[in-house]
Legacy VTK file of the C-alpha trace (Angstrom):
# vtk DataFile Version 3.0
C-alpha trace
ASCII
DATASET POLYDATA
POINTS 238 float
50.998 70.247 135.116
54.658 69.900 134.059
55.255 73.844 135.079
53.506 73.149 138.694
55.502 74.917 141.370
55.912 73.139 144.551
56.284 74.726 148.048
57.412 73.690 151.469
56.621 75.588 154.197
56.267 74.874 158.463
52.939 73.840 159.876
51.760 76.295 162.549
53.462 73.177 165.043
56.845 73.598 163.197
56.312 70.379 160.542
57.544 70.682 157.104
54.945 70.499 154.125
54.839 70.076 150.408
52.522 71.177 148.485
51.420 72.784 145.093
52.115 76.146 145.700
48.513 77.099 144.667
47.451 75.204 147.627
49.159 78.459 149.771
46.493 80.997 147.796
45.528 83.301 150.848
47.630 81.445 153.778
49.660 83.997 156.106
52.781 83.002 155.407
54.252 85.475 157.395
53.175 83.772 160.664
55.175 80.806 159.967
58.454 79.494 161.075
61.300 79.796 158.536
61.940 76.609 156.485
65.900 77.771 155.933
68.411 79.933 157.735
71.812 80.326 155.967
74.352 77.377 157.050
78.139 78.171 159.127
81.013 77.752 158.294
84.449 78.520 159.454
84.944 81.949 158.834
81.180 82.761 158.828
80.150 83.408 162.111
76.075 84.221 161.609
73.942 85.624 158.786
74.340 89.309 157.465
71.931 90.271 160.382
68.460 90.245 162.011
65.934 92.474 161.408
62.744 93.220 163.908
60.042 94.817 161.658
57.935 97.696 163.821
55.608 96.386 165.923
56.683 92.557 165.615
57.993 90.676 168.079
59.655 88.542 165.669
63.163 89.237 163.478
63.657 88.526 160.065
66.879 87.262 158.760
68.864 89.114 156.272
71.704 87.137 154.697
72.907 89.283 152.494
73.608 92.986 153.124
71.645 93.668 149.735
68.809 91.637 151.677
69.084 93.923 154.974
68.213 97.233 152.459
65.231 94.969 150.605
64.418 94.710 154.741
64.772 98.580 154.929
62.622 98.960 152.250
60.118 96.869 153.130
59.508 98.786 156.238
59.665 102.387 154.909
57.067 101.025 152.299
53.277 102.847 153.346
51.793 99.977 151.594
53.331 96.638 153.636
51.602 95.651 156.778
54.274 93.116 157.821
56.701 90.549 156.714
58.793 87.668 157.265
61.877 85.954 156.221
62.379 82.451 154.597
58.905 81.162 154.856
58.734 79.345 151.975
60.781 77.401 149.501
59.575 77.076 145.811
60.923 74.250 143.174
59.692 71.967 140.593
60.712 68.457 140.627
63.490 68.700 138.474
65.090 71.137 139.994
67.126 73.069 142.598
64.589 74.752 145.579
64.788 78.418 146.276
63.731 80.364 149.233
63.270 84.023 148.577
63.874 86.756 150.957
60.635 87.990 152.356
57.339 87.147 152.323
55.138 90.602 153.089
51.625 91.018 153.676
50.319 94.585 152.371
47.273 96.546 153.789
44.920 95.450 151.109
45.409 91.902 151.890
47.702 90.845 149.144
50.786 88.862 149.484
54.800 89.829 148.113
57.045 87.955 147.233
60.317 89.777 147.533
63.930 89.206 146.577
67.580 90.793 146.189
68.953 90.490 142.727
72.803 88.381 143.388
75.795 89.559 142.928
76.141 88.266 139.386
72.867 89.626 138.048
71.688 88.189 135.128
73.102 84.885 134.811
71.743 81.588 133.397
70.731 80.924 137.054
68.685 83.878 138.394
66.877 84.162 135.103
65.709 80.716 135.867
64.924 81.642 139.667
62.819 84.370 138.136
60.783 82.154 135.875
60.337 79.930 139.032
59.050 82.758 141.065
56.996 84.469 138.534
54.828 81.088 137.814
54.885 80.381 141.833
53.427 84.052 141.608
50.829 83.222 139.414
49.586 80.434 140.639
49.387 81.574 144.241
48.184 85.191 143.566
51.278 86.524 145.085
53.000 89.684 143.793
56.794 89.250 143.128
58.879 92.402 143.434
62.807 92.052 143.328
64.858 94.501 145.311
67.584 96.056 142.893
69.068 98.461 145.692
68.454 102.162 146.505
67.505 104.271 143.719
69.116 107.623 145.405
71.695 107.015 147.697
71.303 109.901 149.613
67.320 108.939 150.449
68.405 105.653 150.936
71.198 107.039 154.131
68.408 109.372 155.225
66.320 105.745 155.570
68.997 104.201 157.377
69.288 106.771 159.690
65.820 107.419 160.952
64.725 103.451 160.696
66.196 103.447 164.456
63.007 105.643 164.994
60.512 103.379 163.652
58.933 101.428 165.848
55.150 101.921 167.130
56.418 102.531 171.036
57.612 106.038 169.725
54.256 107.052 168.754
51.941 109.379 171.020
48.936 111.254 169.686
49.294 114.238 171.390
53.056 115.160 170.801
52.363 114.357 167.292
49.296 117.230 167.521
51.620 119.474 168.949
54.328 119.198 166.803
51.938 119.457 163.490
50.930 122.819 164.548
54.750 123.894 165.815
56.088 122.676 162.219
53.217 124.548 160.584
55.768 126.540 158.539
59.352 124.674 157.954
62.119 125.026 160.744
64.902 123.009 161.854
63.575 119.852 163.750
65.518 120.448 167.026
64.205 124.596 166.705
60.588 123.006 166.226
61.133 120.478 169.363
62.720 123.408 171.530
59.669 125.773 170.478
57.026 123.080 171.306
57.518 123.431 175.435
57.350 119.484 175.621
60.224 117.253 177.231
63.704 117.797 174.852
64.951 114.338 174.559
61.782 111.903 174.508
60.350 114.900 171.678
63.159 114.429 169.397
62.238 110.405 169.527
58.936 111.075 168.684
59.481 113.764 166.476
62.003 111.432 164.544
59.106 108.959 164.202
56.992 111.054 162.992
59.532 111.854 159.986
59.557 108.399 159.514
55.922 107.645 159.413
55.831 110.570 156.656
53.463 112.408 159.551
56.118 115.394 159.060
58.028 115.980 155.850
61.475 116.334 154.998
64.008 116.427 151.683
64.540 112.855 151.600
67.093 114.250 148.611
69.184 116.199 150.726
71.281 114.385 154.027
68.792 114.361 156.770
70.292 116.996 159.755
68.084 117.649 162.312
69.816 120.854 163.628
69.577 122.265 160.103
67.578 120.374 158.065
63.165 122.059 157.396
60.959 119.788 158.533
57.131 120.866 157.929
53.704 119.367 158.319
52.109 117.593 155.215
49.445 120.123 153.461
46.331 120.160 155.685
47.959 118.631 158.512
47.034 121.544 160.998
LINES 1 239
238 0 1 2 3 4 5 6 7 8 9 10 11 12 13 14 15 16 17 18 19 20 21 22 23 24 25 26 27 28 29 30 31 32 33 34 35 36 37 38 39 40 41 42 43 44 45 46 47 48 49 50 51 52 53 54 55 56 57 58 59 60 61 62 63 64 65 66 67 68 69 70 71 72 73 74 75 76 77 78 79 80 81 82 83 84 85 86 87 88 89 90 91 92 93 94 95 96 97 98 99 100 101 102 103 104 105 106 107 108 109 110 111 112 113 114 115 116 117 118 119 120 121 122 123 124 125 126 127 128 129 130 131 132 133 134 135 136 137 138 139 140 141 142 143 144 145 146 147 148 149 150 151 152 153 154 155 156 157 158 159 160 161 162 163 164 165 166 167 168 169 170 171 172 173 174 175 176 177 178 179 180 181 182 183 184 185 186 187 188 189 190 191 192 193 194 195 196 197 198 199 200 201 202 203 204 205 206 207 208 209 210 211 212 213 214 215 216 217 218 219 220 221 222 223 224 225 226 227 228 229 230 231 232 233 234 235 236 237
């Protein structure tokens, strides 16, 4: 097939394959090693930064600071599981490789593709990277979403603020109980924690996480300020 897409990606012992990207139907990508990291230079210390998904033990890279918000979005979206960074690297045999940004695995089993549109948006050169990834979608079965940036800044700061409150540790079944019945009607989150009679400090963690996990509703339109900001329990919660 003269559009075949070819793929490299780590064996589980850290070996680099090729192979028709069709071949990778249904394989966890996201439990491989990366095949790239971004090179140093002089006056480039590291990448952008790492990023540990909830409940991995593993970061993904971010290069780019347009790739750290596709990584915020991927883990404020309900529907992704978990993800990785630079698994994979698609090209034809003609032409340059690319490796996109994150490979994610969502909750009904399918696999995502995901990028950050460059700097110089729609060049010669990305529309040619997205013809490459929409045929290594194809013939993998893999979604392919790119990341264009936050569509409301003011959600997207909210994000920001409470993804230091996502991770799984924060969650406990019984201050989560507690606080759906004391945010019942809307109130302040720090009035809510104060009238729920449980520990101040490790409340407003969990509290925060719950915000997160959607378990308790905010205005994600309106900067996120938990002595003033309502915070209520989704419809039926109680």
């Amino acid at each position: 097939m003269s559009d075949r897409v070819w793929a490299q990606v780590r064996s589980r012992a850290g070996r680099l394959l090729e192979r028709p990207v069709g071949a990778l139907r249904g394989e966890r990508l996201e439990d491989l090693e990366p095949v790239w990291q971004p090179q140093r230079y002089q006056g480039r210390q590291a990448i952008a930064t790492w990023w540990r998904p909830a409940g991995q033990a593993r970061h993904a890279g971010c290069a780019t600071l347009g790739a750290l918000e596709a990584a915020l979005a991927l883990e404020a979206d309900p529907e992704v599981v978990t993800f990785a960074a630079w698994p994979v690297r698609l090209g034809r045999p003609d032409a340059e490789g690319y490796v996109p940004d994150f490979f994610a695995r969502l909750g009904d089993g399918q696999a995502r593709l995901v990028v950050h549109r460059p700097g110089e948006g729609t060049s010669h050169r990305w529309a040619a990277t997205l013809q490459l990834l929409e045929a290594a979608g194809q013939q993998a079965g893999w979604q392919v979403r790119v990341h264009e940036g936050p569509a409301d800044a003011v959600a997207a700061r909210n994000l920001q603020r409470l993804s230091r409150w996502r991770h799984t540790r924060l969650a406990d079944a019984d201050t989560a109980q507690v606080l759906r019945q004391v945010f019942a009607r809307p109130r302040p989150l720090t009035t809510g924690v104060r009238a729920s009679g449980l520990p101040e400090l490790p409340t407003v963690a969990r509290a925060l996480h719950l915000v997160w996990t959607r378990e308790l509703l905010i205005d994600w339109t309106r900067p996120f300020v938990p002595a003033r900001s309502l915070v209520w329990s989704p419809e039926g919660a109680c």
